[in-house]
Steps between C-alpha positions, in 0.01 A plus 500: 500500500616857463463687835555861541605645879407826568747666723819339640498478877569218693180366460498538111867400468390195675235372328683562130798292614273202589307506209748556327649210582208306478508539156322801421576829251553762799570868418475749814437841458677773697374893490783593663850510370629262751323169631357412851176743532545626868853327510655780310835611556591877498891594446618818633847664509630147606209374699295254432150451624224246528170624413344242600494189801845451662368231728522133337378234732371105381850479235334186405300667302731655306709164453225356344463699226867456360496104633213510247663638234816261545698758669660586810398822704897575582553515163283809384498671901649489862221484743656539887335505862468802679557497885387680648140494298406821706552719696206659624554833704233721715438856624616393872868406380440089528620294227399115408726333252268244354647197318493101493705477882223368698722563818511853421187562426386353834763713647377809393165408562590470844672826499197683387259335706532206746232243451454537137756246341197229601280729306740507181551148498087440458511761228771336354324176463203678358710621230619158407151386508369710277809465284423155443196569365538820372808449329336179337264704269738765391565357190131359444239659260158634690294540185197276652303590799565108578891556543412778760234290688739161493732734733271688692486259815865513519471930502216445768746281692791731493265826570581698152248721583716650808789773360839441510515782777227320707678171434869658655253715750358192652843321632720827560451767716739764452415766199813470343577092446119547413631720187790253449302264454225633311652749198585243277182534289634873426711322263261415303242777527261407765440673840596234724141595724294394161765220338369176571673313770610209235743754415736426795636240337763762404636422805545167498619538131774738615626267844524196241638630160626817650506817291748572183677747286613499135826616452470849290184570622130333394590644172761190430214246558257668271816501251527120558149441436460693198810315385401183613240538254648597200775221552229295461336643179240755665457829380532851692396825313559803703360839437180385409183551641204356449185720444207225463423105568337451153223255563302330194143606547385132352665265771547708780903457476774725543684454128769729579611854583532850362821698575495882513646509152195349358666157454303172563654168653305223444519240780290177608511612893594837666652545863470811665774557750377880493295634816143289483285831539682677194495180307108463517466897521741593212537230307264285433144657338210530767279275286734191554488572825182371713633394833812749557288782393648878567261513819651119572828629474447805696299358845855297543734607785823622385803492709704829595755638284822609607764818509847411405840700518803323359775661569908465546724629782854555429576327870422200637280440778594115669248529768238446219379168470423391068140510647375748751162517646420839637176506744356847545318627780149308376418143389157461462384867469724599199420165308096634575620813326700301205236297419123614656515844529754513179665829609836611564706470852719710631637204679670207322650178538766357249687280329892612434670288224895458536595242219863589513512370846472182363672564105740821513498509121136684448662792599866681456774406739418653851173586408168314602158476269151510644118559475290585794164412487192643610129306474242772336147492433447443123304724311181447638564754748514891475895529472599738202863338497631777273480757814565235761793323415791719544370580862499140574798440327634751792325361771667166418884610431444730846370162666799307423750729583317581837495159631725241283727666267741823594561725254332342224378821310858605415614176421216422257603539091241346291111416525219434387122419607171309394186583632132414404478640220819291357292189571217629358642706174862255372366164666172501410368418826132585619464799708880450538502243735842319597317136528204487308209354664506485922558140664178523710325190515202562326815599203650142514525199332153453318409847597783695309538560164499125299859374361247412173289802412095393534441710181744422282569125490902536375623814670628430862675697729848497721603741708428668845151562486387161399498169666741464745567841514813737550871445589750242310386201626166600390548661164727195426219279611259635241679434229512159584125464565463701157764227337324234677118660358684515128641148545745339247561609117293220311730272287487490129414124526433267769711238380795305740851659461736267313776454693704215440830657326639347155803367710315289753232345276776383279667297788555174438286229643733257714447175405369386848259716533222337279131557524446177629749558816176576748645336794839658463319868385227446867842404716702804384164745589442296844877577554471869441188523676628373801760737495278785462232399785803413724619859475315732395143451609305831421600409095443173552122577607477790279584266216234264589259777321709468175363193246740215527734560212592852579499360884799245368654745325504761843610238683803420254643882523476505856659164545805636259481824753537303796763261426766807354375698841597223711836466350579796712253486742551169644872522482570769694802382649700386230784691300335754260741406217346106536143690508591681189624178321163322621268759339719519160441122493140529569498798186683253281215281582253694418681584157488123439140477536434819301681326236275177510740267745345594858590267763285416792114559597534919552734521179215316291219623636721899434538387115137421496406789661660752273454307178116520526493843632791697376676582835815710366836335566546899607305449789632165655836694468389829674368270769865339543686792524299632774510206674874559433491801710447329838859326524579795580431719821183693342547914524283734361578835446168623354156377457549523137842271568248252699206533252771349226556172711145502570451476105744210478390303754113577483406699205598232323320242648183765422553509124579165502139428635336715267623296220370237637174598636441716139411807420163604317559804213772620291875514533476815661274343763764263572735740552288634736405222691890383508554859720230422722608167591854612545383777709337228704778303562684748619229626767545134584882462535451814705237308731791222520728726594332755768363161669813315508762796667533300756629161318694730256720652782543199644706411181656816488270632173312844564276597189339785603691824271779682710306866348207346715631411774690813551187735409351339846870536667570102526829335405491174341761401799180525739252284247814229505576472896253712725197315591377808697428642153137362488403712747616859391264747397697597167490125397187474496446810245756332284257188508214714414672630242604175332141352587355817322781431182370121516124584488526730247656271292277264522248759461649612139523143377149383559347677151716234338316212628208592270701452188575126587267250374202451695620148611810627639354843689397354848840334504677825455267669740511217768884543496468871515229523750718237746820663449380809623327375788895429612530875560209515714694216771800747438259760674328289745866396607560839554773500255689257700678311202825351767301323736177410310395350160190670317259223407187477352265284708311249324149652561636784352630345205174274441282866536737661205461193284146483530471868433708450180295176389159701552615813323539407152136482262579179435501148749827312471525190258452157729856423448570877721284467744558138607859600646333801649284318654734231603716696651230680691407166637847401639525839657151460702627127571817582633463839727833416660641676176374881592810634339649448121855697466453740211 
């Protein structure tokens, strides 16, 4: 299909890069001269300056998109934590440094008022719980009034009709960890006394994944992602607005757009990553427009706007945190006047932006680059910003060099501001409002603006003021559920890829393997079964949904897998030199088979294997040489340097698999689904690794990147010999981290699993689906990975599989669901067996 994207924010950005690489024609237009939407970047006598958000939190998300694409994040940006996240300041002179230290926070809880770390620690599980549900839907369409009520008892449970204020109000007592506590919706435009309580998942989202900064500013990742898709054949026009949503009067469809110059873009579906009320308002006619209706549009609640100075000092100031909250002498009153009583404070509270305390190179030596931040009523109100701003502007510089930074007016040489009408006039944004629509409840999920427009069947919509709603994790969200809506380019023909090569289907046919060999052909699969079930059980039930000759030929790759791994597995002690020697034989022997000679059950059942399916020789040999890196003592600088022995050792395996399991479409959709298994395996390998530290150090092998480790100040020295490491704080976030990595992974690979043929999908998925379920133990364990073993138990693993078997259209084929079934049986026999390694 040919998609156009209107606009280039995050959101928009997003959802061209996965359909673009879903298969679609994808051209995003840009009115401005640079892309990103609100994520512009302004450069200024050396400075540089994000226009836009400066606070990245859930990094997963942004992994996902280039794991997608078959690329690596570190590749196109730097993303770093920030410690501390805040630093939030008030009118009395206290100051609470809020990051991930759970110590610290309880220490400064304490220090502001006894008896209220109790109180924190309630409010902290409330954010988790509603992060588990909340966070659950962020990436799910609410087109259907059934998605909304299919959630509702869970939002009755966890009380998202109380605030985010009421929710921090109700288990602390003192006003000021009350506004700790409770500003995050600010970040996304919503008064934290109207913002549905769900929202305090922020919280939880921020002690778990922590919060991150890309090196040169948010600019650089909006420069990746416009990259990102271009590298892989999307298009970005900039300087080019769009004046209309041309809609064909006949079907009801949008067939296109109409730029300013009069030119007309045909297109089969349009996504609007523009502001939803100027979309319906502006672009789209009024009489294709019966739900969102100018009066529609208008009875919405828009969030507040905001007044920003960027500016550059020619001195540093190192007191200044990257992030600075700065509480003025009202909470609740001024956020009344901000968004109720939409007028004008004289009082303010702020947020002051230092990105060079974190990267010194968005500004000249010795200097430091900022913004200051003030929340605003939008346009709604009575404000005539060309009078007001300049005093404000004032108010603000006076305010800072008051109370937090001496002598700043003389030490100030360049600036710049945005106000209202900035939002309103250059980003197109409805009565210039900073987040579109408000996160109030009644504004959420089924109630806010539709991801798929009700009107106009093919335009949908990404961005802050749909579905979930504002910040990165948000915007980023949307284009998924947008990609998701859109679904997968349709293939030319429905036909199975070829994909045995020239080379392999002209092997020669050893002269004892004839047709009539059966009992020599059933003892070679019974021998590679039983290697398979003995070690690796999760494929060995996942392959139970897979019909019997694909199941021999899974079972024949593994086997081949296991016996090189165990070469240096299972020999641990011996000379690496003899280990070296042993694995060259075992290549040789896999050379002899290849060329028609194989010797023994695994080699025969190999030959077999990739004569029918067209296995590349490539791909046994990429397996071997990362085997091949294990005799020695495994280092990784990078996670680019680990992802490559990932690829050897388990992306390999994946494509190997999806030449067996097959692939339905074109070459292209081969391609395709080759990436996504790779990218699979190597969310596995990762699995392997974060659950096996323990057994690894014990050897003397550490896996996880040095870069890594040193980003959460941890020495590979303490992973190999300090058994006290389990139980430090910074550990875990490096787990987190890695878990995140590992999810998101898994995560990026799972679109793939619809291009295999439909007998091999619940196979793919099972493995998937119980793979993952690793990193939950990981969690539950606490991230204990020395003294502990993640498992899976069997209830568990029987629930997944019976999820997978009942999700496909179709029932299995008697010859899948009689091991199934079987092995259901045996597990209800023998309860002793609760636990099945992974």
């Amino acid at each position: 299909m040919r998609i156009i994207v209107v606009g280039s924010g995050f959101g928009g950005l997003a959802a061209a890069i996965r359909l673009q690489a879903q298969g679609h024609e994808v051209t995003v237009l840009e009115q401005r001269d640079q892309p990103g939407g609100r994520a512009y970047v302004y450069k200024q006598d050396g400075f540089t300056f994000d226009g836009g958000p400066t606070i990245i939190t859930a990094p997963w998300l942004i992994d996902d998109l280039f794991t997608l694409a078959g690329k690596k994040t570190s590749d196109y940006v730097r993303i770093v934590p920030i410690d501390p996240f805040y630093r939030i300041r008030f009118e009395d002179g206290s100051v609470f440094t809020y990051n991930a230290d759970r110590e610290s926070l309880l220490r400064q809880i304490r220090q502001f008022r006894a008896g209220d770390e109790a109180g924190y620690l309630k409010f902290l599980d409330a954010s988790e719980a509603v992060f588990d549900s909340g966070m659950a839907l962020i990436d799910k369409p609410f087109g259907r009034l059934g998605a909304m009520l299919k959630v509702l008892p869970d939002l009755i449970k966890l009380r998202a009709d109380r605030t985010v204020a009421g929710l921090a109000n109700k288990h602390l007592k003192d006003d000021r960890l009350r506004q700790v506590f409770s500003f995050h919706p600010l970040l996304v435009g919503g008064n934290p006394f109207q913002t549905t309580s769900i929202y305090a998942l922020i919280h939880h989202l921020e002690q778990k994944w922590g919060v991150w900064f890309a090196m040169g500013g948010t600019g650089k990742l909006v420069e990746a992602f416009a990259k990102l898709l271009t590298d892989i054949g999307g298009e970005l026009r900039l300087s080019t607005r769009v004046e209309e949503i041309v809609v064909d009067a006949a079907s009801g469809k949008a067939t296109g757009v109409r730029l300013a110059d009069g030119t007309v873009l045909e297109a089969d579906a349009v996504v609007s990553n523009g502001d939803v009320a100027f979309t319906y308002k502006k672009l789209i006619r009024p009489e294709f427009r019966k739900t969102y209706t100018d009066r529609k549009v208008d009875s919405l609640d828009y969030s507040m706007s905001l007044f920003v100075i960027y500016f550059g000092t020619d001195r540093t100031y190192e007191d200044i945190a990257h992030h600075e909250i700065l509480m003025g002498p009202r909470y609740r009153g001024l956020l009344d006047d901000i968004f109720n009583a939409k007028t004008l404070s004289k009082d303010f509270s702020l947020y002051l932006h230092r990105p060079t305390a974190t990267d010194p190179s968005l500004a000249p030596p010795g200097c430091d680059a900022w913004y200051v931040l003030s929340p605003v009523p939008h346009l709604g109100g009575d404000t005539d910003w060309t009078k007001a701003a300049q005093g404000y502007r004032d108010a603000i510089i006076a305010y800072l060099e008051e109370r937090y930074m001496p002598g700043l007016s003389k030490h100030i040489v360049t600036e710049m501001r945005i106000d209202p009408l900035h939002f309103r006039d250059v980003l197109s944004s409805h009565l210039g409002s900073a987040f579109s629509v408000q996160p109030t409840l009644l504004q959420s999920a089924w109630f806010r603006p539709h991801n798929q427009s009700e009107d106009i069947p093919n335009l949908y919509f990404a961005g802050a003021g749909t579905h979930p709603g504002a910040g990165l994790p948000g915007v980023i969200s949307s284009g998924k559920i947008v990609a998701d809506l859109i679904g997968n380019a349709p293939a030319d023909s429905r036909r199975r890829t070829g994909n045995v090569s020239m080379a392999v289907a002209s092997m020669p046919r050893p002269d004892f393997l004839k047709e009539t060999d059966d009992e020599l052909v059933r003892s070679d699969a019974q021998h590679c079964e039983a290697i398979t079930r003995a070690h690796a059980r999760t494929f060995a039930l996942a392959s139970s949904f897979l019909p019997p000759r694909k199941r021999r030929g899974a079972f024949a790759v593994y086997a081949f897998c296991r016996l090189a791994d165990d070469i240096v597995d299972r020999n641990r002690d011996k000379d690496p030199a003899l280990l070296t020697a042993e694995l060259d034989l075992y290549r040789a022997g896999v050379a002899d088979a290849l060329a028609g000679n194989p010797d023994g059950p695994v080699f025969r059942e190999l030959w077999r294997c990739v004569r029918e399916y067209g296995v590349p020789a490539e791909l046994l040999e990429e397996l071997l040489n990362g085997v091949a890196c294990d005799l020695a003592p495994a280092r990784y600088r990078s996670w680019a340097d680990l992802t490559g022995y990932c690829e050897g050792v388990a992306a390999s395996v994946g494509a190997m698999c999806t030449h067996i399991f097959g692939v339905v479409g074109d070459e292209a959709t081969r391609q395709s689904a080759v990436k996504y298994a790779r990218t699979l395996g190597v969310a596995m390998q990762l699995t392997n690794i974060l659950r096996d530290v323990g057994e690894d150090a014990a050897i003397g092998r550490c896996y996880l990147p040095d870069e890594d480790l040193a980003t959460f100040g941890i020495t590979a020295e303490r992973v190999l010999h300090d058994p006290s490491l389990k139980d430090d704080p910074q550990w875990h976030r490096l787990m987190r981290h890695e878990v995140a990595r590992a999810r998101a992974l898994y995560r990026a690979a799972s679109p793939g699993i619809a291009l295999l043929e439909p007998d091999a999908q619940r196979c793919a998925r099972a493995c998937a689906d119980g793979y993952a379920a690793i990193l939950g133990a990981i969690e539950r364990n606490n991230y204990d990975s020395f003294s502990v073993r993640a498992r899976v138990g069997n209830w568990k693993r029987a629930g997944l599989l019976w999820s997978v078997w009942r999700s496909g259209a179709e029932v299995p084929p008697a010859d899948v669901q009689g091991p199934v079934i079987e092995w259901g049986a045996r597990l209800l026999s023998r309860p002793e067996e609760m636990v099945l390694s992974a």
